[in-house]
C-alpha positions in Angstrom: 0.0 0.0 0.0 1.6 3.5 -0.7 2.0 5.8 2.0 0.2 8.7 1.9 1.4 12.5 2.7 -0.6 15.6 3.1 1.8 18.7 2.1 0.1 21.7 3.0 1.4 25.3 2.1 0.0 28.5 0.1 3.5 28.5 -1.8 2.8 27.0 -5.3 7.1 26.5 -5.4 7.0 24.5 -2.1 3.8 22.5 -3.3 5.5 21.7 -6.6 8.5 20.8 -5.0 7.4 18.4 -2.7 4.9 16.7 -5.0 7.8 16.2 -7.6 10.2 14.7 -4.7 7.6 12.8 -3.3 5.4 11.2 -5.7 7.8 8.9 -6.1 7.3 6.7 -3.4 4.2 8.1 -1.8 0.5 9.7 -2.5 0.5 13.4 -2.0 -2.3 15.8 -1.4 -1.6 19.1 -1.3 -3.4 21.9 0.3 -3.1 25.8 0.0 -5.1 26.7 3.5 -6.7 25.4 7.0 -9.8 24.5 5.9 -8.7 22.7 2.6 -6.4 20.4 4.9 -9.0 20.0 7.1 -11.1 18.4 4.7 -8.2 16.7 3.7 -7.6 15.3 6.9 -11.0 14.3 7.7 -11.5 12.2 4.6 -8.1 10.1 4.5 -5.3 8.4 7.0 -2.2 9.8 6.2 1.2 8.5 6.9 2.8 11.9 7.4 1.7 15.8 7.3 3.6 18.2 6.3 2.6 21.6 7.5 3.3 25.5 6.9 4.0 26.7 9.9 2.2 30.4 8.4 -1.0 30.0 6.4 -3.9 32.4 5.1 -6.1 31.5 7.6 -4.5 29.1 10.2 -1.5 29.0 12.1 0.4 25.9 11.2 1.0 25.0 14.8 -2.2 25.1 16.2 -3.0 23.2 13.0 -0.8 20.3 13.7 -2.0 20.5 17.9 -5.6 20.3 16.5 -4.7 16.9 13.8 -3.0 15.4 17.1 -5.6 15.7 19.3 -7.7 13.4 17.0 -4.7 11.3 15.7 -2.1 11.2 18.6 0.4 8.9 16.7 0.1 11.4 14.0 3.7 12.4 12.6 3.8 15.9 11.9 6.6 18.0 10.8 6.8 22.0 10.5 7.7 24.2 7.2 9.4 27.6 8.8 11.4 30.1 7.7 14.5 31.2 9.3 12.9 33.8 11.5 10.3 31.8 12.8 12.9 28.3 13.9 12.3 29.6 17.8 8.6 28.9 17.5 9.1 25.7 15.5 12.0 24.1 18.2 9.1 24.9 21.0 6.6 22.4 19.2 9.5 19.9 18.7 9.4 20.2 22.6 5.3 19.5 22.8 5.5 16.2 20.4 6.1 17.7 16.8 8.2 15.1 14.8 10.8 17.7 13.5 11.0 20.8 11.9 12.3 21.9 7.8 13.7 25.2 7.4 12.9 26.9 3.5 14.2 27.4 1.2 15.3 23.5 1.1 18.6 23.7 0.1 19.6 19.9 0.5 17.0 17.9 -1.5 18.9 14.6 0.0 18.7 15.3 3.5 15.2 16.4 3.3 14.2 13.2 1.9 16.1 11.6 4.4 14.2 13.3 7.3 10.9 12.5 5.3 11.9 8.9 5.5 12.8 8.5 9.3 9.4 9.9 9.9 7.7 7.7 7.6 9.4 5.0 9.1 8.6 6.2 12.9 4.3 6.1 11.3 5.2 2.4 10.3 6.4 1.8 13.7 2.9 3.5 15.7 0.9 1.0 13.1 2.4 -1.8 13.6 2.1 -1.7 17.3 -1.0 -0.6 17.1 -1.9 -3.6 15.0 -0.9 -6.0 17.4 -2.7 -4.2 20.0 -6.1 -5.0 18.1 -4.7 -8.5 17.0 -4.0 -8.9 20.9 -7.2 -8.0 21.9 -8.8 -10.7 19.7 -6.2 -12.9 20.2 -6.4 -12.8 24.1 -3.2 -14.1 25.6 -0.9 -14.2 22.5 2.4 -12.5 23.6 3.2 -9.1 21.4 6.3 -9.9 19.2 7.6 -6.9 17.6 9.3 -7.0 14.1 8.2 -7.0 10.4 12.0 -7.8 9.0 12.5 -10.3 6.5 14.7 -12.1 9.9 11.6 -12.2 11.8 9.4 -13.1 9.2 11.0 -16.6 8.8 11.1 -16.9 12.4 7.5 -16.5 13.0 6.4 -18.0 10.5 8.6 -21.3 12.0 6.2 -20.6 15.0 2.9 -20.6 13.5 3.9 -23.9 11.3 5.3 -25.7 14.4 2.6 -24.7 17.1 -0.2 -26.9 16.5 2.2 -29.7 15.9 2.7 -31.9 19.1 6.4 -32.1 19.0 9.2 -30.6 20.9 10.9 -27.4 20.0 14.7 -26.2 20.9 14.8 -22.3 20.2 18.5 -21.1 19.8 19.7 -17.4 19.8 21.6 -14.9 22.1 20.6 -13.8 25.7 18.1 -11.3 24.8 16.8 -12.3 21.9 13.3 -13.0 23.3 13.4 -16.6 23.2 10.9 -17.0 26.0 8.3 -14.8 24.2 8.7 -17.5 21.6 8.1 -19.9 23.4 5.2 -18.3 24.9 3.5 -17.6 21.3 4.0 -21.3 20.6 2.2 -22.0 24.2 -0.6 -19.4 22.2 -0.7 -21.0 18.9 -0.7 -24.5 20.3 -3.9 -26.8 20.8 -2.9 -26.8 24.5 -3.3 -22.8 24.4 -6.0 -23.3 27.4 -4.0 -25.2 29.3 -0.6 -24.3 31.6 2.0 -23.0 30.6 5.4 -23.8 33.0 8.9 -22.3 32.4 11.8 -22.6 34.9 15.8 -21.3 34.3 17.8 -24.3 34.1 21.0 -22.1 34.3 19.8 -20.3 37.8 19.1 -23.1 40.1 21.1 -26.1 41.7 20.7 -29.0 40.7 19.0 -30.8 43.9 16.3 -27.8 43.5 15.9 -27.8 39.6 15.2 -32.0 40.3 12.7 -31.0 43.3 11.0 -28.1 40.9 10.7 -30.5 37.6 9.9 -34.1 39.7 8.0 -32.9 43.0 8.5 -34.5 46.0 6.6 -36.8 48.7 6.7 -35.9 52.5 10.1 -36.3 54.4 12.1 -37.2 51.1 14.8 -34.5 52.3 15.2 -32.3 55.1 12.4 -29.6 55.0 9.7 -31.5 52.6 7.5 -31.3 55.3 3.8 -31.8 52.6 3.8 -33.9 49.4 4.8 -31.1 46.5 3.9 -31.4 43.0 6.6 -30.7 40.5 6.5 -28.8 37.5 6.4 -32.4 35.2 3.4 -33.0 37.2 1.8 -29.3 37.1 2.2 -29.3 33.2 -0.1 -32.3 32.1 -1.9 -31.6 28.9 0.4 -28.0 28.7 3.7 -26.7 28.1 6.9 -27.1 29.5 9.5 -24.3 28.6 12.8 -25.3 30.1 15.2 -22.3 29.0 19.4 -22.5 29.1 18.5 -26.0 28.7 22.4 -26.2 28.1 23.2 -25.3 31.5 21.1 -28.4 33.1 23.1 -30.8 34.5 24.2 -34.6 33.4 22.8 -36.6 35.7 19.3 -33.9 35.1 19.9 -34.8 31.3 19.3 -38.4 31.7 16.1 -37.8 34.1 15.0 -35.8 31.8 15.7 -38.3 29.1 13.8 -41.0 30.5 10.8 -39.0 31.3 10.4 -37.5 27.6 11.1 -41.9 26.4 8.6 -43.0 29.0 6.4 -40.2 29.7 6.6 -41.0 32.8 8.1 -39.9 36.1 8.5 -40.3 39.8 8.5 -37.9 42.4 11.8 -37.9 44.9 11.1 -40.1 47.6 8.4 -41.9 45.8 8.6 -45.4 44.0 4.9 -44.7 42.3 5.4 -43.6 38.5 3.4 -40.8 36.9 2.7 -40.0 33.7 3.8 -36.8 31.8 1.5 -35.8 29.3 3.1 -32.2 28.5 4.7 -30.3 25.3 8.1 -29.8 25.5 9.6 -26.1 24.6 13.6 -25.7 25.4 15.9 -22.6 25.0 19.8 -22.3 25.1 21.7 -19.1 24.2 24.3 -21.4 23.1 24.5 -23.6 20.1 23.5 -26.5 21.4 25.3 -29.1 19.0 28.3 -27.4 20.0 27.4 -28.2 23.7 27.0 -32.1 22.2 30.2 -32.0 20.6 32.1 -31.1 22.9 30.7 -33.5 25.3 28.8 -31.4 27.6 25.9 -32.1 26.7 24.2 -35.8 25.9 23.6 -36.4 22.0 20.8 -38.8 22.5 18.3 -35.7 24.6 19.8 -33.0 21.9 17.9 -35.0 19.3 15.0 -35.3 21.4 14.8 -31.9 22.3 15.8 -30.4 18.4 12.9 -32.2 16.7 12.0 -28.7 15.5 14.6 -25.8 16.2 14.5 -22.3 15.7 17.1 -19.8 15.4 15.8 -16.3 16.9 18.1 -13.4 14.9 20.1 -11.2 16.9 18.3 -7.6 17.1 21.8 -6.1 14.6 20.5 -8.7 11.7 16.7 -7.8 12.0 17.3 -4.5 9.7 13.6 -2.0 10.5 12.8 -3.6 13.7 14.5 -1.5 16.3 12.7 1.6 15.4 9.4 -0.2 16.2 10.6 -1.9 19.3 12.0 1.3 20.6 8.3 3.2 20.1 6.4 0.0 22.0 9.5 0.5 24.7 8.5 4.3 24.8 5.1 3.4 25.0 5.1 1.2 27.9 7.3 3.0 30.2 5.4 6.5 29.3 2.4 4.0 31.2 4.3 2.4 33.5 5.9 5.9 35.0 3.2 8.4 33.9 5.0 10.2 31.4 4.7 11.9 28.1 8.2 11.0 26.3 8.9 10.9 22.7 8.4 11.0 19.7 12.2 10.2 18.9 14.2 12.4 17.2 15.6 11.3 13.7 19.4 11.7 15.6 17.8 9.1 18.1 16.6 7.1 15.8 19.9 7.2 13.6 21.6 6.4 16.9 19.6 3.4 17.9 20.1 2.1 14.3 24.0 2.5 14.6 24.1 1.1 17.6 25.5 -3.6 17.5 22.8 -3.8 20.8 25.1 -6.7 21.7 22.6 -7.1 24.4 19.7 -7.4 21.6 16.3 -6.4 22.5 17.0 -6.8 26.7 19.8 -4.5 26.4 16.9 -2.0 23.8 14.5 -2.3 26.5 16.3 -1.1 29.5 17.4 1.7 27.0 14.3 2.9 27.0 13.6 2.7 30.1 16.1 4.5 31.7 15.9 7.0 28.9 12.1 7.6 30.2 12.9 7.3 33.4 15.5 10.0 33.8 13.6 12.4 31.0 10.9 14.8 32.3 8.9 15.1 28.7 9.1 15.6 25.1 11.4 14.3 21.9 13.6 11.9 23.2 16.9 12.8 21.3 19.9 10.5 21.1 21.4 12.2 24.2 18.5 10.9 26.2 19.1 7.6 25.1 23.2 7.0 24.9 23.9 9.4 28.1 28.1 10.1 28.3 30.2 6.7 29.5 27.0 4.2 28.9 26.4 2.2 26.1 27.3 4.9 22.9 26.3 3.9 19.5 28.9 2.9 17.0 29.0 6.0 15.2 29.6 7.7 18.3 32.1 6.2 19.3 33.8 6.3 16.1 33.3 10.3 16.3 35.4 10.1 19.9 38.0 7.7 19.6 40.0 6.5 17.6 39.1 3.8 15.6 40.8 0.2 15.5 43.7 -0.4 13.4 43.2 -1.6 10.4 45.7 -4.0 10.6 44.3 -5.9 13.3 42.0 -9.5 12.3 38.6 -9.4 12.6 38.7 -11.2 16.7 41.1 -8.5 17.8 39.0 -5.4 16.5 36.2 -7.3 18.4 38.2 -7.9 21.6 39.3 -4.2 21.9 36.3 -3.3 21.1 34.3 -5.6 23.9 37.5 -4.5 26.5 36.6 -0.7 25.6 32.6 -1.4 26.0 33.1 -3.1 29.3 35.6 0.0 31.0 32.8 2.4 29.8 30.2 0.6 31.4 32.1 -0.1 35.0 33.4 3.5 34.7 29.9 4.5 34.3 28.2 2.8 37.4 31.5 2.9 39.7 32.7 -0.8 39.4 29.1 -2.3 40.2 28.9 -5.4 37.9 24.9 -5.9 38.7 24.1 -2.4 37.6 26.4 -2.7 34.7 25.2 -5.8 33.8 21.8 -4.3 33.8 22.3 -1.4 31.7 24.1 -3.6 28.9 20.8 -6.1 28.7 23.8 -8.7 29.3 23.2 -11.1 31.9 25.1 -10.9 35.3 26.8 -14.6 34.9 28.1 -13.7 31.8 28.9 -9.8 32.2 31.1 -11.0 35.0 33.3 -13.8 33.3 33.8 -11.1 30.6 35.0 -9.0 33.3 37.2 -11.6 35.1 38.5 -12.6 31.6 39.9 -8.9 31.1 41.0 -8.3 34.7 38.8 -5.3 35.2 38.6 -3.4 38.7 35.1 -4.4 40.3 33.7 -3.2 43.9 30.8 -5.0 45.5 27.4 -5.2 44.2 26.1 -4.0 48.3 
């Protein structure tokens, strides 16, 4: 469907203009007054409005405040001239996508501003698409992304739901494996039934083997009532087990037997009971590696990888972090009662530069601390990438010197990861948890990188 832009200014120059560069790639309407774009606006969606900010019989502010109020998503950008940039800069403030100064003297950076704001109107429609699929779909997690990356990974999901088979899901921490897993839960034909998921990779092993087989009364020290376990609490639903990689050998054959019998029995019992649940597992490492190197049992990896599923990093899924950044904004403008945003093109430039090595964790907590520590309006890339924590690649480019280009590809990357890390610590005085945090990265792993480097820490208390 083409997008569709209202241009609306009494110059005929400006009109042609933008209709010429335009057309192109979009549907223009043009308007010479208020009331014609009025009529305009009442009888069409449009992806984008461009506005004089000086018109015969409207002021091209109040225009825009008055479109907004009936469209609050609407992206809206100002036509001023020099003298009047002041006025323009305070509607930036109240909401106003951006502002374009005439006489346009570079065509290719106006279209480039056009484009970011087209793409921040995809990004409000989209979301709000999956609102009102959500609210027909009740209970189907929202997963944000229309990238060729994520296309091919949901539609793996909606193939493999409603098949009764087990499904590994592989990707990086932060990936948003587990709202995979919960859309196959969704999607499945045990939808209305429970959905379990435990961390195999934070708990010992004598209480990940209480959680998963339950327990009768007095089979340890403090099993004072007969306990269910999660094998138990999952019949006729799913089971997500995630770092499934980080589960334990002698939990790997348990766990082997149960999905060959489908069957258990509960610690301190002798009476079997059978398992009638779905299997979903997660690892953040490739698993076969895992097998090969002889950490993990070949015979359950080809139980568990029936079906498996590779979730793209958030740097390979090219137009998503745009729209994940708006739902972000949107969320934590409820959670903390604010009125942040739109994002400025620089932000959105920034957040597109940026490798998120954290992927869509690391996005999130972005966000939220951008929100957080922002009292209202644009949120410009300073907001976002405050001095010390987590800079975008172009900005750090701009203020330091770059890698030599003599160094192989796994040295660039090992400065570079060193470099990230002493920002971070610098950043949050040595605490690894809130370093940890701010990077999406998570603590376990944040710390060996640390250790491995030989980084000065302080305590966490």
């Amino acid at each position: 469907m083409s997008q569709k832009i209202l241009v609306v200014d009494d110059d005929r120059h400006t009109r042609i203009l933008l209709d010429r560069l335009l057309a192109r790639t979009a549907t223009v309407s043009l308007a010479t007054d208020g009331a014609e774009a009025r009529r305009l606006f009442a009888a069409d969606d449009f992806n984008l409005v461009l506005m004089d900010q000086r018109l015969p019989d409207a002021n091209g502010i109040d225009l825009l405040r008055e479109f907004r109020a009936h469209r609050p998503h609407l992206v809206g950008m100002l036509m001023t001239g020099f003298a009047e940039v002041r006025d323009a800069v305070a509607a930036v403030r109240e909401g106003l996508f951006d502002y374009l100064t005439k006489p346009f003297d570079d065509l290719e950076a106006l279209e480039a501003v056009i484009g970011k704001a087209l793409e921040l109107d995809r990004a409000y429609r989209e979301i709000d698409g999956l609102r009102a699929r959500l609210a027909v779909e009740s209970g189907m997690p929202a997963v944000i992304g229309q990238s060729a990356a994520m296309e091919r990974v949901l539609g793996q999901i909606r193939q493999v739901a409603g098949l009764d088979t087990t499904v590994l899901l592989e990707g990086e921490s932060g990936t948003g494996k587990d709202l995979a897993a919960k859309m196959i839960h969704a999607l499945s034909t045990r939808a209305d039934k429970p959905f379990l998921e435990v961390n195999c990779g934070g708990l010992p092993e004598s209480l990940l083997e209480s959680l998963l087989f339950g327990y009768e009364k007095g089979a340890f020290t403090g099993a004072s009532q007969a306990t269910a376990g999660y094998f138990e609490k999952a019949h006729e639903g799913n089971l997500f087990l995630d770092e499934i990689a980080d589960m334990s050998p002698k939990l790997q054959a348990s766990l082997l037997r149960v999905l060959q019998d489908h069957s258990f029995v509960r610690i301190g019992s002798t009476q079997p009971r059978q398992a009638d649940f779905r299997l979903i597992c997660a690892t953040n490492r490739p698993l076969l590696d895992e097998v090969r190197a002889g950490r993990f049992r070949e015979d359950l990896y080809y139980r568990i990888a029936v079906v498996s599923i590779a979730l793209p990093p958030l740097r390979s899924r090219e137009g998503d972090i745009v729209a994940l950044a708006t739902h972000f904004l949107d969320v934590y403008n409820a959670k903390f009662g604010k009125a942040c945003g739109p994002f400025t093109p620089a932000a959105m430039r920034a957040m597109e530069s940026c490798r998120w090595e954290g992927n869509v964790r690391q996005l999130q907590h972005c966000i939220e601390r951008a929100v957080a520590l922002h009292a209202g309006g644009p949120v410009d890339s300073s907001h976002l990438f405050p001095s010390g924590v987590s800079k975008p690649m172009e900005a750090q480019q701009a203020g330091s010197q770059a890698p030599e280009a003599s160094l192989g590809y796994q040295e660039a990357r090992a400065e570079f990861e060193r470099d990230y890390l002493l920002r971070l610590l610098d950043a949050t005085g040595g605490n690894v948890s809130e370093a940890a945090r701010l990077s999406g990265i998570p603590r376990q792993n944040f710390y060996v990188k640390v250790k491995r480097w030989g980084l000065s820490l302080k305590s966490d208390n």
